[in-house]
C-alpha positions in Angstrom: 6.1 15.5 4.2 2.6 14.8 6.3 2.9 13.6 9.7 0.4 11.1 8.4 2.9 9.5 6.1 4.8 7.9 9.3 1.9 6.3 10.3 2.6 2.4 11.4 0.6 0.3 9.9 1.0 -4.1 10.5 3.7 -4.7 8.4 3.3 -7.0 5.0 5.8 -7.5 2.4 4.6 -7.9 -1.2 6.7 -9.2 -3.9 6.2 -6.3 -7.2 8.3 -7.5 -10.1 9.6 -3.9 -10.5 11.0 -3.6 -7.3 14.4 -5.7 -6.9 13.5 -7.3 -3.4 10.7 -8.2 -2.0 8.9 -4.4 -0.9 8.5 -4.5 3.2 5.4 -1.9 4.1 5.6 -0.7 7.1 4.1 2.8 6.9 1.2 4.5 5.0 4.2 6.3 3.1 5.5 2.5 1.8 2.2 1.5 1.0 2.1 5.2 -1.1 5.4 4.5 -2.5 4.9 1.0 -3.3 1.5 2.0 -5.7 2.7 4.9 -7.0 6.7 3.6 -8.1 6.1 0.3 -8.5 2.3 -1.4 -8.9 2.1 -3.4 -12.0 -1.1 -1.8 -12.7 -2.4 1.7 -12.2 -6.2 1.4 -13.0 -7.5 -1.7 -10.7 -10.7 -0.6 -8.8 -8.6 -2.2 -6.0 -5.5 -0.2 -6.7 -7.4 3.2 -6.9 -9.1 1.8 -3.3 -6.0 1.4 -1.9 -4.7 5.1 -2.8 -8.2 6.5 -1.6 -7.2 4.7 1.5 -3.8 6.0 2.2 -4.9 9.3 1.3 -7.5 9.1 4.8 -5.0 7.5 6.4 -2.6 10.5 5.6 -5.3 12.6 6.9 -6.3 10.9 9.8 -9.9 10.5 8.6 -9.4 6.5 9.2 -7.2 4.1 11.3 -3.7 3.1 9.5 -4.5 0.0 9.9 -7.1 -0.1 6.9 -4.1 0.6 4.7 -2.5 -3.0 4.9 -6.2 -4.5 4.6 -6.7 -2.4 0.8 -3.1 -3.2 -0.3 -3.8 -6.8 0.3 -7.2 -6.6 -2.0 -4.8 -4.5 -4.5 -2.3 -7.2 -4.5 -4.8 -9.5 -5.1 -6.4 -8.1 -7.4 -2.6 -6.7 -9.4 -1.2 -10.6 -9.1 1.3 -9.1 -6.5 2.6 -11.8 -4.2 1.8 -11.3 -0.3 4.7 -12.8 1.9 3.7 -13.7 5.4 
């Protein structure tokens, strides 16, 4: 596993319908996790942002913080409930 993949990030917790709980994000390897196991949709322009993102966060080519900020948009855009 990347180094990049424990990156904090501000926490959010989205509520996917295939996921049994609410999903708490806490690191760029959630926010992979969450879109690649259990997004409703895998062809959003938002979704596909959010993966683009995590992969530079992974990479350290942007701040970890821009993860939360694209799954957010994604969620949005998916119909995925944001809990704050």
């Amino acid at each position: 596993m990347k180094p990049g993949m424990r990156r904090k990030i501000p926490s959010i917790t989205l509520t996917v319908e295939s996921a049994m709980s609410p999903r708490r994000i806490n690191t760029v390897q959630d926010a992979v996790e969450t879109l690649l196991d259990h997004w409703p949709i895998d062809d959003g322009e938002e979704y596909l942002t959010a993966v683009h993102v995590c992969l530079d966060a992974i990479h350290g080519r942007i701040a970890p913080e821009a993860v939360r900020d694209a799954m957010v948009k994604a969620a949005e855009e998916a119909g995925v409930s944001v809990l704050q």
